[in-house]
C-alpha positions in Angstrom: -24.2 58.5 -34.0 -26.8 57.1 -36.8 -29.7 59.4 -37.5 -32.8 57.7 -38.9 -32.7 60.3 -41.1 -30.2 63.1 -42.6 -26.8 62.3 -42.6 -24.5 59.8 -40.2 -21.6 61.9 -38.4 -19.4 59.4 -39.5 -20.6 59.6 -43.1 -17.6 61.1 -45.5 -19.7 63.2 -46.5 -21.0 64.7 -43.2 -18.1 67.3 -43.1 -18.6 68.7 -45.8 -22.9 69.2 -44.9 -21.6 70.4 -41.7 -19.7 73.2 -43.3 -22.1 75.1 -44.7 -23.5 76.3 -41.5 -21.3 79.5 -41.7 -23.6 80.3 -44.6 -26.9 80.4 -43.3 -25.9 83.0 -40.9 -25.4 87.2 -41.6 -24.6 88.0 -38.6 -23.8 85.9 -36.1 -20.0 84.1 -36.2 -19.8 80.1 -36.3 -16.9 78.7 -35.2 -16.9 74.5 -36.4 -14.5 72.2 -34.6 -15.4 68.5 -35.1 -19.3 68.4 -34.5 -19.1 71.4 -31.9 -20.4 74.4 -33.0 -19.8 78.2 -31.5 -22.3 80.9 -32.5 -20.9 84.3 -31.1 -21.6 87.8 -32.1 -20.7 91.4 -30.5 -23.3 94.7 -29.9 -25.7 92.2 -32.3 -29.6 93.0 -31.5 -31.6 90.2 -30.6 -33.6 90.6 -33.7 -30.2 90.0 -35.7 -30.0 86.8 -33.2 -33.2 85.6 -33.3 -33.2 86.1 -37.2 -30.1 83.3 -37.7 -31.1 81.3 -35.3 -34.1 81.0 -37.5 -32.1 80.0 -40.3 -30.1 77.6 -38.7 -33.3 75.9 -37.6 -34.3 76.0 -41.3 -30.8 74.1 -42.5 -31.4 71.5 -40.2 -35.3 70.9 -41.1 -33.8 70.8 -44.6 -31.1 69.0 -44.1 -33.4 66.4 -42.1 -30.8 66.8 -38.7 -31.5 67.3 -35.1 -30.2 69.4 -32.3 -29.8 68.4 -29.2 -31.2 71.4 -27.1 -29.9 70.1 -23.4 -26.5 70.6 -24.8 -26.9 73.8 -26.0 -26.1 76.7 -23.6 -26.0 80.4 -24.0 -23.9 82.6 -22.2 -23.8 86.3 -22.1 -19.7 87.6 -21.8 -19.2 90.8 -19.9 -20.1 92.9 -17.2 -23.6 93.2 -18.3 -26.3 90.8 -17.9 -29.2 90.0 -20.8 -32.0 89.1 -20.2 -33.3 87.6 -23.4 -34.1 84.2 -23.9 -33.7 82.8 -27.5 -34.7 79.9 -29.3 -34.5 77.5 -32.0 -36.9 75.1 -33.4 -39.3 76.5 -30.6 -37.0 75.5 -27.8 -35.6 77.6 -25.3 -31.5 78.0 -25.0 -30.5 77.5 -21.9 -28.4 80.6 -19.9 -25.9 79.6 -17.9 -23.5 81.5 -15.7 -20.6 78.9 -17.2 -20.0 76.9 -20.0 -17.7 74.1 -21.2 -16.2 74.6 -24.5 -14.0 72.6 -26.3 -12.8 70.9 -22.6 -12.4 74.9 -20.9 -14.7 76.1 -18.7 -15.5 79.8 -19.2 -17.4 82.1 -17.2 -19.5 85.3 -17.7 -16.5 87.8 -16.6 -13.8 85.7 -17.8 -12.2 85.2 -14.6 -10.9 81.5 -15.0 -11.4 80.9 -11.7 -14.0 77.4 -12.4 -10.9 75.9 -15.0 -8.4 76.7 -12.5 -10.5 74.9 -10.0 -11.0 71.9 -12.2 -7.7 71.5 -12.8 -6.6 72.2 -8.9 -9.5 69.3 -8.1 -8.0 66.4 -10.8 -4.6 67.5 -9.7 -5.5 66.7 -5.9 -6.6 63.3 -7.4 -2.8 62.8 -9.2 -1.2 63.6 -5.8 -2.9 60.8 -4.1 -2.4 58.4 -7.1 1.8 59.8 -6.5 1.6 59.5 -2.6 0.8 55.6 -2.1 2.5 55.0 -5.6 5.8 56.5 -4.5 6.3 53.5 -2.0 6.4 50.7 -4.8 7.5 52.6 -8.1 10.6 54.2 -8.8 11.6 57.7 -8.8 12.4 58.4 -12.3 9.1 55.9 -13.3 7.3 58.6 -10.6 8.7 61.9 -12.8 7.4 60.0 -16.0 4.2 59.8 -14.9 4.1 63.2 -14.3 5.5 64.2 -17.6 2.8 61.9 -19.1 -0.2 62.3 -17.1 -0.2 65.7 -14.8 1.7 67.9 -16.7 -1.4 67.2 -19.9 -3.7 68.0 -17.2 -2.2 71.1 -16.6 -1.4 72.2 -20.3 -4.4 71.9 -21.4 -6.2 75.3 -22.2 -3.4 76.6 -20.1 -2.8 79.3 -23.1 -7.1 80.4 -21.8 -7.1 80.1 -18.2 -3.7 81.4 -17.8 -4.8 84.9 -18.7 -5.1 85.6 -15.1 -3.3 87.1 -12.5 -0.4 85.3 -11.1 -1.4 84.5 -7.4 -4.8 82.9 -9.6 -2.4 79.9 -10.6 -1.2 80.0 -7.4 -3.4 76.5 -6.6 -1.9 74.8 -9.6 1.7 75.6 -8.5 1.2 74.5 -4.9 0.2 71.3 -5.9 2.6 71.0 -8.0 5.2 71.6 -5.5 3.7 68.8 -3.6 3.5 66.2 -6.3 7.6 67.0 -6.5 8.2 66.5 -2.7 6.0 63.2 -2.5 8.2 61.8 -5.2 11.5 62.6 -3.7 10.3 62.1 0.1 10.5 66.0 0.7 8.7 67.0 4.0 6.2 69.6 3.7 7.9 72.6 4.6 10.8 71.3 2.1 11.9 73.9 -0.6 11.3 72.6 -4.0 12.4 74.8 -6.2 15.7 72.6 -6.9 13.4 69.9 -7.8 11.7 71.7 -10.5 15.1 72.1 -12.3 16.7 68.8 -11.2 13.8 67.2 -13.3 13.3 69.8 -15.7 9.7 70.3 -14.9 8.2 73.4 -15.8 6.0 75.4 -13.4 2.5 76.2 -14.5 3.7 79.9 -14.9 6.9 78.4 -17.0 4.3 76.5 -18.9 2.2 79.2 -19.7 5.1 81.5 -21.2 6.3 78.3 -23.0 2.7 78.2 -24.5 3.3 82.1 -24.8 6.6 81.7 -26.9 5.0 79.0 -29.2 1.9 80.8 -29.9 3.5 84.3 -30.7 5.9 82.4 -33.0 3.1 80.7 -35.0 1.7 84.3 -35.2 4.4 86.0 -37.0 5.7 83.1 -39.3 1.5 82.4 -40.4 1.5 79.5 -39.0 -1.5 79.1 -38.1 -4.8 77.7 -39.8 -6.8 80.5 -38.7 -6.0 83.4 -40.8 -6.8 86.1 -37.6 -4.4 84.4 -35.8 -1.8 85.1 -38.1 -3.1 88.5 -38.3 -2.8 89.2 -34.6 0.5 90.8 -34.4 2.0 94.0 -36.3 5.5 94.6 -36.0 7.5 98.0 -34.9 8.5 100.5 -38.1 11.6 101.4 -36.2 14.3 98.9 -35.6 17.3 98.4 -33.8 20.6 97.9 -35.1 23.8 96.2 -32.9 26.7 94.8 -34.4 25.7 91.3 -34.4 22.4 91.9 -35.2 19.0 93.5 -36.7 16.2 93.2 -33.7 12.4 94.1 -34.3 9.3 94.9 -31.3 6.2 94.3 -31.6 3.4 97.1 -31.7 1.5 96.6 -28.0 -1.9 98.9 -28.2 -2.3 100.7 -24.9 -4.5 98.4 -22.7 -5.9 100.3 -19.8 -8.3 97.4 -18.3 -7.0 94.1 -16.4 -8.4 91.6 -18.9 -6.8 93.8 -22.0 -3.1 93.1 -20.0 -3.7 89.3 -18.7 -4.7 88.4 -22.5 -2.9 86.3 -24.5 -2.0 89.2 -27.5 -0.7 91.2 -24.3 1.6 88.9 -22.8 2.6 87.2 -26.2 3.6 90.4 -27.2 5.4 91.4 -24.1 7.3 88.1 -24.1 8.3 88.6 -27.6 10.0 92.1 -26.9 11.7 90.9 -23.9 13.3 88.1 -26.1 13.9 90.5 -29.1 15.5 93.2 -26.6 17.9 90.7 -25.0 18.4 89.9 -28.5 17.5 85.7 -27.7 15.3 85.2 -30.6 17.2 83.9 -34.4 18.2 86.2 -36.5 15.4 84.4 -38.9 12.5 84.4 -36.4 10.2 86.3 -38.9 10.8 83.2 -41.5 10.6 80.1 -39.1 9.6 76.9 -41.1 7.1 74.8 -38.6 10.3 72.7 -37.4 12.5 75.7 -37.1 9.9 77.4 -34.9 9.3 74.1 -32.7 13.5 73.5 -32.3 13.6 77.0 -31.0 10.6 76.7 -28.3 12.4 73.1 -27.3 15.8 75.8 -27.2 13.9 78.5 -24.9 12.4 75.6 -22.8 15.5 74.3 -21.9 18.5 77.1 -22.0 16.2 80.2 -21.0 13.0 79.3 -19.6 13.5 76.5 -16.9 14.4 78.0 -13.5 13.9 81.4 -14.8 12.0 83.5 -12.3 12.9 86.8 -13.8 11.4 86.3 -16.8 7.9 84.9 -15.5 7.6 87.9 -13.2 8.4 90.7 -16.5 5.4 88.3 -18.5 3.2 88.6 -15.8 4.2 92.1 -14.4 4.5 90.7 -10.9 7.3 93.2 -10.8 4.8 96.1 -10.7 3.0 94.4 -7.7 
């Protein structure tokens, strides 16, 4: 969008303006992706806050930009509430319960409930779209839709909302199961199970260890652009010797609350040491080029993953239910 003053966003050289936000700040975190911009800081006073804040609103008086204070939201994670208000350029930041970031909707406990309701609502809306379309289009042209445009839906941010507990995704999978039995004329009380693995469609709780097994292998191999990412996982001292092979475990801190076991580093982890145990992984996981690592996911997706019930319920410790 064109400024009448300051730079243009679409300016070559609006990235690199954009990037020295970082440095304004002591101590508050920015997080850039695009034009969006994520402030975030832990046990900071509101002094420390307000103090940045101020600075940012300097940089863009210098810099001659403008923000746009209705889409800026503040939101206070965890079990207790604040009550402070905070400003920039003598404008209040709106709190709000939830927020939208980056297309995922989080809320103030992290419960995932609101993008697991989004994405239960636009799914509703594919099952229409599938129920009079199944009458004119064929089957297989039916499953490529889905692969196309419902399974996206449901992939999206599923690596977020997914740390939850597994009757939370229960929506998603129902609807899924109905999608299936639209396509193939299945009456409601119709198992579908069969048709997950006759199509090769992955359940949302498939998906999410898929996502799982991709993420924890960009870990180890530094894969990733963020360097904390990479930085995430710490490997066993001990390891096991067989005769066919060398394995390695991954070092899982003790995590006593509910949010500390549904997180990502928790179940990534867990899913790792299952593989490494059953000794599934390549002997070279720990040196994984970026198309080594993706052959092996598209390997676990469709040899040890699909139709795999056992494994979902270790990830997600439905076992201990």
């Amino acid at each position: 969008m064109w400024r009448s003053s300051g730079v243009c966003s679409r300016s070559p050289n609006f990235p690199h303006l954009y990037d020295d936000i970082p440095n304004t700040c002591c101590n508050i975190e920015v997080y850039l992706f695009a034009d969006d911009t994520n402030l975030s800081c832990i046990d900071i006073s509101s002094n420390a806050i307000s103090k940045d804040l101020e600075a940012i609103s300097d940089w863009l008086q210098n810099n001659k930009l403008v923000l746009n204070i209705e889409k800026s939201v503040q939101i206070n994670l965890g079990s207790a509430s604040s009550s402070n208000t905070f400003t920039i350029n003598d404008q209040a930041i709106q709190s709000e319960p939830v927020c939208k970031y980056l297309g995922v909707l989080l809320d103030r406990k992290l419960s995932f409930q609101n993008p697991i309701e989004y994405v239960t609502k636009r799914l509703s809306t594919q099952s229409g779209i599938i129920s009079k379309l199944r009458y004119y289009v064929p089957r297989s042209k039916l499953v490529l839709y889905y692969n196309s445009n419902i399974k996206s839906i449901i992939q999206y941010g599923l690596l977020v909302y997914g740390c939850c507990s597994f009757s939370s995704l229960s929506p998603i999978h129902n609807l899924q199961k109905k999608i299936l039995k639209f396509i193939f004329f299945r009456k409601r009380d119709d198992h579908s199970s069969d048709l997950f693995e006759h199509c090769k469609v992955l359940t949302v709780y498939e998906l999410y260890v898929y996502e799982l097994m991709k993420f924890v292998l960009r870990s180890i191999n530094k894969l990733h652009s963020e360097q904390y990412l990479n930085d995430l996982f710490t490997f066993n001292t001990e390891t096991r010797h067989t005769r066919n092979s060398t394995t390695s475990t991954l070092k899982i801190n003790l995590c006593k609350t509910k949010i500390q076991r549904f997180s990502i580093y928790f179940r990534a982890a867990t899913l790792y040491n299952i593989l490494s145990n059953a000794e599934m992984l390549p002997a070279n996981v720990r040196d994984l080029s970026v198309n080594q690592s993706m052959n092996f996911v598209h390997f676990f997706k469709e040899k040890l993953l699909i139709g795999n019930t056992e494994l979902v319920n270790l990830v997600f410790q439905k076992v201990h239910r």
